[in-house]
Steps between C-alpha positions, in 0.01 A plus 500: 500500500161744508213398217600784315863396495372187332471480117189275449264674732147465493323840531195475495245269650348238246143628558608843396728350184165303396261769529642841439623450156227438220774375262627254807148350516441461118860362438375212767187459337651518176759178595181345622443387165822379454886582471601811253799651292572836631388621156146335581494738810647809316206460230267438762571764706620738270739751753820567549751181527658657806182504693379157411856328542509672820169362657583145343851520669239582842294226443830280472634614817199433684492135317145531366707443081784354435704549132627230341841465307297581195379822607105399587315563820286299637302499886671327781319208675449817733424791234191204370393440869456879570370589134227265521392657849546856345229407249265365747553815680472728189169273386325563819601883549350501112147390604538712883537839244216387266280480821565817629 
């Protein structure tokens, strides 16, 4: 069986599911303060529910959130490891643009 024959195939390479998509970053950052309701993210994000439930289904597959039986997302041990090195990162590439 080829990886496209497969049904759960990862396309993309982390690095480019972390930092390509805005929404993907700030629906990280946004579980950073803690688990949500979908409806938290659909008020906080205000855009379409296909799009959103789309790139939380992404960050599922690539085990950075998991859902729970009563519908909330919250980070993976992983999603929490990576999120708080994405906001190092982000800090520091803050102060290298208000330098230059």
């Amino acid at each position: 069986m080829t990886g496209s024959e497969r049904g759960n195939v990862k396309q993309r390479s982390l690095t480019k599911v972390l930092f390509e998509s805005e929404m993907t970053m700030n629906s990280l950052l946004f579980l950073k303060e803690g688990p949500k309701t979908p409806e938290q993210f659909f008020a906080y994000f205000n855009t379409p529910e296909k799009e959103l439930l789309s790139c939380l289904a992404e960050l599922q597959e690539y085990h950075l959130i998991i859902k729970s039986d009563d519908e909330v997302y919250k980070l993976t041990i992983i999603g929490e490891l990576l999120v708080d090195k994405m906001t190092s990162l982000l800090n520091m590439l803050d102060k290298i643009e208000d330098t230059v």
